[in-house]
C-alpha positions as CSV (number, residue, x, y, z in Angstrom):
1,X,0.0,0.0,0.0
2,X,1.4,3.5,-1.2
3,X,2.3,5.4,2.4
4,X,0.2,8.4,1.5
5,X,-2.7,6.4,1.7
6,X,-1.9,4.1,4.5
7,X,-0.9,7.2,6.8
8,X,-4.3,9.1,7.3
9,X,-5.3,6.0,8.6
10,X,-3.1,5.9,11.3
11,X,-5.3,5.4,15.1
12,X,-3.2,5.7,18.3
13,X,-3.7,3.3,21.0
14,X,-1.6,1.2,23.6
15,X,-1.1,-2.1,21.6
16,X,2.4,-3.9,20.8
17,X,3.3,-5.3,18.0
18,X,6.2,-8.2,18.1
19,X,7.8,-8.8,14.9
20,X,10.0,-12.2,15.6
21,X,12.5,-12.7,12.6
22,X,14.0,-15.9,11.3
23,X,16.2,-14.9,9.1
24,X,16.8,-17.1,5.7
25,X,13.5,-18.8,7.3
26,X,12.2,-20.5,4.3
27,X,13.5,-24.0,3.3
28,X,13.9,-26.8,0.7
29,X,13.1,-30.7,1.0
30,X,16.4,-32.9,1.3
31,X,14.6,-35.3,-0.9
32,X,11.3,-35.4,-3.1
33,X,7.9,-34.9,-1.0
34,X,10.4,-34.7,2.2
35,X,10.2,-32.2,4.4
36,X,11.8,-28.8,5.0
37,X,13.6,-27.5,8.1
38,X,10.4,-26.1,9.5
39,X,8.6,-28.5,8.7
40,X,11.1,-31.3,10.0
41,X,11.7,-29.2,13.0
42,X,9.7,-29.7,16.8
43,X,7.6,-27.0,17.3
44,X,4.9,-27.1,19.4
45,X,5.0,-23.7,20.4
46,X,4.2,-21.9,16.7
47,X,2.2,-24.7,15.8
48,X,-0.3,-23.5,18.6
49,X,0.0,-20.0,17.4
50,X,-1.1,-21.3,13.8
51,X,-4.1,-23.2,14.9
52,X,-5.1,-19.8,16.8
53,X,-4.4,-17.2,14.2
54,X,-3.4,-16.9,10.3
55,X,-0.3,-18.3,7.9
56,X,0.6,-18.1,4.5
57,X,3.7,-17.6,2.4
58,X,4.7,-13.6,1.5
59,X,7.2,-12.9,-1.4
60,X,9.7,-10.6,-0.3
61,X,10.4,-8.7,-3.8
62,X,8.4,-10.5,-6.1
63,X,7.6,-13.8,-7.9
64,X,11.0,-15.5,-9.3
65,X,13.3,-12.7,-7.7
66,X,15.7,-13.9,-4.6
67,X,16.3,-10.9,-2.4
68,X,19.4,-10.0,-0.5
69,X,19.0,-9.5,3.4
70,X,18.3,-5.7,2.6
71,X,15.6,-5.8,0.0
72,X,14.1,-9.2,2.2
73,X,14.2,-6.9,5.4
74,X,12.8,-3.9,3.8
75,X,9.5,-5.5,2.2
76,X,8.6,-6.8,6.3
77,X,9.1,-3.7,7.0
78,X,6.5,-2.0,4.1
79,X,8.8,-0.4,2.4
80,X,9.1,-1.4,-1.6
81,X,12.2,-2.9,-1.9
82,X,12.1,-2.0,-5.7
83,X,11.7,1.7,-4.5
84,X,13.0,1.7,-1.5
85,X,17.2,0.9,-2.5
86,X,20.2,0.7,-0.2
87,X,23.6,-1.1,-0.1
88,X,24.9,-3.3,2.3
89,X,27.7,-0.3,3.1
90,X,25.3,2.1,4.7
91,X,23.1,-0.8,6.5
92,X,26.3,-2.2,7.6
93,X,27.6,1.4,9.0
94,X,24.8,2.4,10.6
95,X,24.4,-1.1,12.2
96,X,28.3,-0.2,14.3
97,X,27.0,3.6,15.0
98,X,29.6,5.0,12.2
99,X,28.4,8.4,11.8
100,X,28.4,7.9,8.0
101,X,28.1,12.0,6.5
102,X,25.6,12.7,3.0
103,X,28.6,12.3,0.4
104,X,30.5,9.2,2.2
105,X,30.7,6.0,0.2
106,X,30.5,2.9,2.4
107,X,30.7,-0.9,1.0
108,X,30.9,-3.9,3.6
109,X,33.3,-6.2,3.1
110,X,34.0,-9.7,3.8
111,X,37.3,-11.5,4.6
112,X,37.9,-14.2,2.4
113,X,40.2,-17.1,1.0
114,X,42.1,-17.8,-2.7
115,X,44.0,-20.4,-3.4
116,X,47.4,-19.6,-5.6
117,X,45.3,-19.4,-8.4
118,X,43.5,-16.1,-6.9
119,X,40.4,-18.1,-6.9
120,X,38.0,-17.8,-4.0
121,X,37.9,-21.1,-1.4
122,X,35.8,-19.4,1.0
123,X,33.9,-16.5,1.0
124,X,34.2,-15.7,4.6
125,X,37.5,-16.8,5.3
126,X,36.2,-19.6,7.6
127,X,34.1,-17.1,9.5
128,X,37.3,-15.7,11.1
129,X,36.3,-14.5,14.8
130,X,35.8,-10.9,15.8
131,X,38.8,-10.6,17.6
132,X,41.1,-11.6,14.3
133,X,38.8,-9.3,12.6
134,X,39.9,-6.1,14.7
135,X,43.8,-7.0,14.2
136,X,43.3,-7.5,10.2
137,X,41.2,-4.2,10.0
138,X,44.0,-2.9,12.0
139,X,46.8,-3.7,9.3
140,X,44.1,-2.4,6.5
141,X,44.3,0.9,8.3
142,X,47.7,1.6,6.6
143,X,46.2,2.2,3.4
144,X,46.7,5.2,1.7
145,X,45.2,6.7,-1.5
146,X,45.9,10.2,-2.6
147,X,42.8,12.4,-2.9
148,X,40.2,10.7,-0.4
149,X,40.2,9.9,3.5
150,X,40.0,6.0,4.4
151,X,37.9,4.6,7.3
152,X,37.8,0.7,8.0
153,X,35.9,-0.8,10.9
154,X,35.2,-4.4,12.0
155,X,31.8,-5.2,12.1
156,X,31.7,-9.0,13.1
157,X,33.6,-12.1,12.4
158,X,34.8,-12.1,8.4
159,X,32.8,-8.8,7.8
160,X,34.3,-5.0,7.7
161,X,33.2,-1.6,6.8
162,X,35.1,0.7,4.6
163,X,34.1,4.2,4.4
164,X,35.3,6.7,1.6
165,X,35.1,10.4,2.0
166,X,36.4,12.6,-0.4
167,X,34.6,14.8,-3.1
168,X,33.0,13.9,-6.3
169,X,32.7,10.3,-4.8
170,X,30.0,7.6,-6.8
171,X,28.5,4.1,-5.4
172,X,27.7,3.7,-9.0
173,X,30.3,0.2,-8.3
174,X,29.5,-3.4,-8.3
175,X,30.3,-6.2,-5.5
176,X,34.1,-7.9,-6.7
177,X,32.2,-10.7,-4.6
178,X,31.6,-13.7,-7.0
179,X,28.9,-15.3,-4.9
180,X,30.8,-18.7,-5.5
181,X,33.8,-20.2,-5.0
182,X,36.3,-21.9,-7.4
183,X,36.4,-18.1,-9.2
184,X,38.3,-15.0,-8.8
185,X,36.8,-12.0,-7.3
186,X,34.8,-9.9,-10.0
187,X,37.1,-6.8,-11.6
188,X,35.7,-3.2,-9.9
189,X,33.3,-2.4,-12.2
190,X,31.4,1.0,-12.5
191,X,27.8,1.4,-13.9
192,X,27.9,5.6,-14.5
193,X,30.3,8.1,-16.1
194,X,30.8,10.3,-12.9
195,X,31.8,6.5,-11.0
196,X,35.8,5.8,-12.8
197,X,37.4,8.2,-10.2
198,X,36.1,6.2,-7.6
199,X,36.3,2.5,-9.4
200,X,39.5,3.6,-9.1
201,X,39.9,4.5,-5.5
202,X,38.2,0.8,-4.7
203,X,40.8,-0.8,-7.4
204,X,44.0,1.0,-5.2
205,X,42.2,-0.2,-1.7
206,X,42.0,-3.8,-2.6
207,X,45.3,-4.1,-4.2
208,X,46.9,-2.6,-1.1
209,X,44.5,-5.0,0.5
210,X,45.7,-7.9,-1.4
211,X,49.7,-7.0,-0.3
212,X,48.8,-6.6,3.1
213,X,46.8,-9.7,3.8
214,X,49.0,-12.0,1.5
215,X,50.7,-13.9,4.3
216,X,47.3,-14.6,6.1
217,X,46.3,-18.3,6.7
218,X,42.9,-17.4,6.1
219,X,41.8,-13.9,5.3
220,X,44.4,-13.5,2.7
221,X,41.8,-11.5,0.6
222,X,38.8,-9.0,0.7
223,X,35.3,-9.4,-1.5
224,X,33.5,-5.8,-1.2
225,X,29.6,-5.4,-1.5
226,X,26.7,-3.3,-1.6
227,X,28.3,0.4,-2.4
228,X,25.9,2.9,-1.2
229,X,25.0,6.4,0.2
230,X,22.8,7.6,2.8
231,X,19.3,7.7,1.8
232,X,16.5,9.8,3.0
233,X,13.5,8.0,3.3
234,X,10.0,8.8,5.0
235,X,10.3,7.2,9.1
236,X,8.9,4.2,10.3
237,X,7.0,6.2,12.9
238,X,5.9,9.0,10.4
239,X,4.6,6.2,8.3
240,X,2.8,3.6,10.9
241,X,2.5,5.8,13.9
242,X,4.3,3.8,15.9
243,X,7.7,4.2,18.0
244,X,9.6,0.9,16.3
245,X,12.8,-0.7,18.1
246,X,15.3,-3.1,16.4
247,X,16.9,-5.4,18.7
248,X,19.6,-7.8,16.6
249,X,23.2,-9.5,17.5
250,X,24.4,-8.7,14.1
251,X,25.0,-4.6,13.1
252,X,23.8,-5.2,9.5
253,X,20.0,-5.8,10.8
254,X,20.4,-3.2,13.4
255,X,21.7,-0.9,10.5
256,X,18.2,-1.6,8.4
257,X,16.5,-0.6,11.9
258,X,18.0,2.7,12.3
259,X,17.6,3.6,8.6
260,X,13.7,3.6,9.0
261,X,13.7,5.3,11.9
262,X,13.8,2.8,14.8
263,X,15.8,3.1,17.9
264,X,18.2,0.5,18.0
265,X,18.2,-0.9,21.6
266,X,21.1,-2.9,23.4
267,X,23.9,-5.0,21.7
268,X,22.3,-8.6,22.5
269,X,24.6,-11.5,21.7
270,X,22.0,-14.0,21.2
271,X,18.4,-14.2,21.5
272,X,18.4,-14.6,25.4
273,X,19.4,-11.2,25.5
274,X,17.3,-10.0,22.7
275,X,14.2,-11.2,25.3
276,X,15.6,-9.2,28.1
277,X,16.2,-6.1,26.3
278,X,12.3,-6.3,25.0
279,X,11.3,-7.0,28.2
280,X,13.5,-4.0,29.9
281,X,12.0,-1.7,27.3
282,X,8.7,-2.6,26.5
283,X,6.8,0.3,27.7
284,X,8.0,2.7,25.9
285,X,7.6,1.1,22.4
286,X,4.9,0.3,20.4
287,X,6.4,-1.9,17.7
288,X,9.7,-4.5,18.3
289,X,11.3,-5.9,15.8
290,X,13.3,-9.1,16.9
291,X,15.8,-10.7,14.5
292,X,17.5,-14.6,14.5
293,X,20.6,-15.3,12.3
294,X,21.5,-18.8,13.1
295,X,18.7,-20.1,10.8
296,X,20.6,-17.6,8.0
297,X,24.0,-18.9,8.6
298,X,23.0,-22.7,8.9
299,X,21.4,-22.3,6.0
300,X,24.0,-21.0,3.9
301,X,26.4,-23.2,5.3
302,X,24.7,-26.1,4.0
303,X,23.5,-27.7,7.7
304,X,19.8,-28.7,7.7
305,X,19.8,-30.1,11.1
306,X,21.6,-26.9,12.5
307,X,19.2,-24.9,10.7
308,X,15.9,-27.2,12.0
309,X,17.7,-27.2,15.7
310,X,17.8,-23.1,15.3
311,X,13.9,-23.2,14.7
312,X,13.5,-25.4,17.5
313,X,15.7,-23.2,19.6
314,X,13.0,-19.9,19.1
315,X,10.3,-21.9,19.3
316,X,11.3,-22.6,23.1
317,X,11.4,-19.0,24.0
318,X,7.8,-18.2,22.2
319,X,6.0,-18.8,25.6
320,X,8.7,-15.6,27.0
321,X,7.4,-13.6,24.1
322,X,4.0,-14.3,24.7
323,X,4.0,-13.5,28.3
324,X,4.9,-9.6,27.5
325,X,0.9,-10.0,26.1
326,X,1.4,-8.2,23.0
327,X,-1.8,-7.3,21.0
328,X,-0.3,-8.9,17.6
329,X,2.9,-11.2,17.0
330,X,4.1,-11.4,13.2
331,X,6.5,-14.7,13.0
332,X,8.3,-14.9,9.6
333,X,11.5,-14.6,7.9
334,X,13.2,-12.2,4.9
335,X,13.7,-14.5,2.6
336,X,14.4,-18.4,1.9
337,X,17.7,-19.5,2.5
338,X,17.3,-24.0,2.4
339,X,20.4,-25.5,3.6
340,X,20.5,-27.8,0.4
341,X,21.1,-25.1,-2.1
342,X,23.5,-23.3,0.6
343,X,22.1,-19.6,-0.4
344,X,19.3,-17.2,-0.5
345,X,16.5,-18.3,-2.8
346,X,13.2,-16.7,-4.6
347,X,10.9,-18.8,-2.9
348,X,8.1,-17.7,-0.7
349,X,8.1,-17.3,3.0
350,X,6.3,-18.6,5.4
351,X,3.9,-16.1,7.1
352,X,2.1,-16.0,10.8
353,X,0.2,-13.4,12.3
354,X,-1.2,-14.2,15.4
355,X,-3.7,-11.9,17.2
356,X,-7.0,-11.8,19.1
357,X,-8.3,-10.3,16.5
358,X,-7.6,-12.9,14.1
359,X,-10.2,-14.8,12.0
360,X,-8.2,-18.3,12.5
361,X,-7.5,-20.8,9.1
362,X,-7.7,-24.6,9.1
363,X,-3.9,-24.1,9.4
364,X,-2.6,-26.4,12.2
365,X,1.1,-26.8,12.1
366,X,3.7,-23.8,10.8
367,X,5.5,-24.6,7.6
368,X,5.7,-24.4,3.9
369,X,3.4,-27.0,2.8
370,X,0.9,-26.0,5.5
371,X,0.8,-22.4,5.2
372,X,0.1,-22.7,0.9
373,X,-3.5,-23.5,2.5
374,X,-3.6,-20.5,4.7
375,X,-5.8,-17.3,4.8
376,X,-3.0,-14.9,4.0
377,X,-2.1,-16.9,0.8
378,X,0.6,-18.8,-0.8
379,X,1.6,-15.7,-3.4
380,X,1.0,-12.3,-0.3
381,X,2.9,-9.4,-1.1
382,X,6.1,-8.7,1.7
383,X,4.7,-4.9,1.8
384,X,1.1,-5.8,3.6
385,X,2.5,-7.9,6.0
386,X,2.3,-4.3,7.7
387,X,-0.7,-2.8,7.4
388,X,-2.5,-6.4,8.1
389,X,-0.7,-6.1,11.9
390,X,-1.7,-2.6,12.3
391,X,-5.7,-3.7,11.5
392,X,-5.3,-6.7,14.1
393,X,-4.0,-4.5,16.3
394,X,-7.0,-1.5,15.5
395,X,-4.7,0.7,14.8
396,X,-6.2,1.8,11.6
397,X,-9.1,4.0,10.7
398,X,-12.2,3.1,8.9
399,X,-11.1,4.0,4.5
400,X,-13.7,6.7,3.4
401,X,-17.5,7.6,4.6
């Protein structure tokens, strides 16, 4: 739904909204007619929650396209992803409270491994700890290039954060990062006339980078993703009348928070903490978004049992979240991510909105095959997740006389 007709809508009252994220939720069969990770996984907790209110599967971008964490993010958020843009650089430095200025240029990057070939073996470097991060980043600080000012932060385990600031500076760049190993990373490529002065900035920091980290064991190599620039986009509270918190372990999701508009609360490790931070703060929001990686990462790593053990791991703390009695609870996930194609994938979410208000399906467990048969639809639109939590949670006026 366009914003400027959603917002005159908007009706104040006292209800909280939980938005529970699994990222890279969706999933694949191992075999033919098996089942997925959700599906395969013990969950008593959200299979209640489905008998009592409504599931279906929402399409983060649109039908055949597999969205990046951003885009995926976004669209549960109702924003457009297809008008709503951003690269991971900005989420990524607003995620680690880099004060990132109107003309920077940020890009996140990832440690990684080549072989002597200069082909990529693993795109994260083995996920490298944090610690290991912070002395690599250290050594990348000795960069220099003429004509621009250099700023290089760790994030978390094999991802980093380089910042450009200088004038006449273009994101107009694509990611070196292959997506796939056994080739070399891509050749700095820019997509706009006024980008070659920078291309060429990028093509300086990773051959410096390349010297530097040449005697690494691991990290002996950087992939660089999503240039971008700070954009200025209409607030999550201006939009949905509501005062939104993000509450993640990684930076990148409390990045996509803070770029809408919500406060990002705490620096939770895991999803323990998460809890205790919405349960510290809950009266003074009125929406609170909670994120999960480990169903991501397993995914992408190719584990299906880690990634159904994950599930099974938020579905134990569902009775915690329940107990802050919040009006409406959205459970879902960004995207797909099945642990048998070991990436992000186009197909459809799985979707559950639970509320009092809720006119309940025949749905009676949560997962894939189930929630095709559910009220909100195999095929819903990412964007009205949104304004369907705000009606179960009356916080929209009657459309028209």
């Amino acid at each position: 739904m366009d914003f400027k007709h959603l917002m005159p809508l908007q009706q104040k009252n006292d209800s909280k909204i939980i938005m529970l994220v699994m990222d890279g939720l969706g999933g694949l069969p191992k075999t033919w007619q098996g089942k997925t990770e959700l599906e395969q996984a013990n969950t008593p907790e959200m299979d209640t929650m489905a008998t009592e209110g409504m599931c279906g599967l929402h399409v983060p971008v649109g039908p055949g396209i597999t969205p990046g964490s951003g885009p995926g993010h976004l669209g549960i958020f109702g924003y457009d992803p297809l008008q709503y843009t951003v690269g991971r650089g900005v989420l990524s430095a607003l995620g680690i409270d880099f004060d990132i200025g109107p003309d920077d240029v940020a890009a996140r990057g990832n440690f990684c491994t080549i072989d002597k070939k200069g082909n990529v073996t693993d795109r994260r470097a083995g996920r490298i700890d944090t610690e290991t991060n912070k002395k690599l980043c250290e050594k990348l600080r000795n960069i220099t290039i003429n004509g621009v000012e250099i700023f290089i932060e760790t994030i978390k385990e094999h991802r980093f954060l380089l910042v450009l600031r200088g004038k006449k500076l273009s994101s107009a760049i694509n990611d070196t990062d292959p997506q796939a190993t056994g080739a070399p990373p891509k050749e700095v490529e820019t997509v706009a006339p006024d980008a070659e002065h920078t291309g060429n900035i990028v093509e300086a920091f990773i051959s410096q980078a390349s010297e530097i980290l040449s005697h690494e064991p691991k990290a002996n190599m950087v992939l660089m993703r999503g240039f971008a620039k700070r954009p200025n986009w209409p607030r999550f509270e201006e939009v949905f009348g509501m005062h939104g918190a993000a509450i993640a372990a990684y930076p990148m999701y409390r990045g996509l928070g803070k770029l809408i508009g919500m406060d990002v609360i705490g620096n939770a490790g895991n999803l323990d903490e998460e809890l205790s931070l919405v349960k510290e703060h809950y009266g003074n929001y009125d929406f609170f978004f909670v994120h999960v990686k480990a169903t991501d990462s397993s995914g992408e790593d190719g584990d299906f049992d880690r990634k159904m053990h994950a599930i099974e791991e938020v579905d134990s703390i569902i009775p915690r979240i329940l107990d802050f009695k919040p009006e409406v609870m959205i459970i879902t996930g960004d995207h797909s991510t099945p642990s048998v194609l070991k990436s992000h994938s186009w197909h459809p979410v799985p979707l559950l909105i639970w509320s009092k208000s809720c006119r309940p399906d025949d749905v009676q467990k949560f997962g894939e095959s189930y929630c095709t048969h559910g009220a909100l639809g195999p095929q819903m639109p990412a964007v009205d997740i949104m304004p369907m939590a705000l009606a179960h949670a009356h916080r929209l006026n009657k459309y028209g006389a």
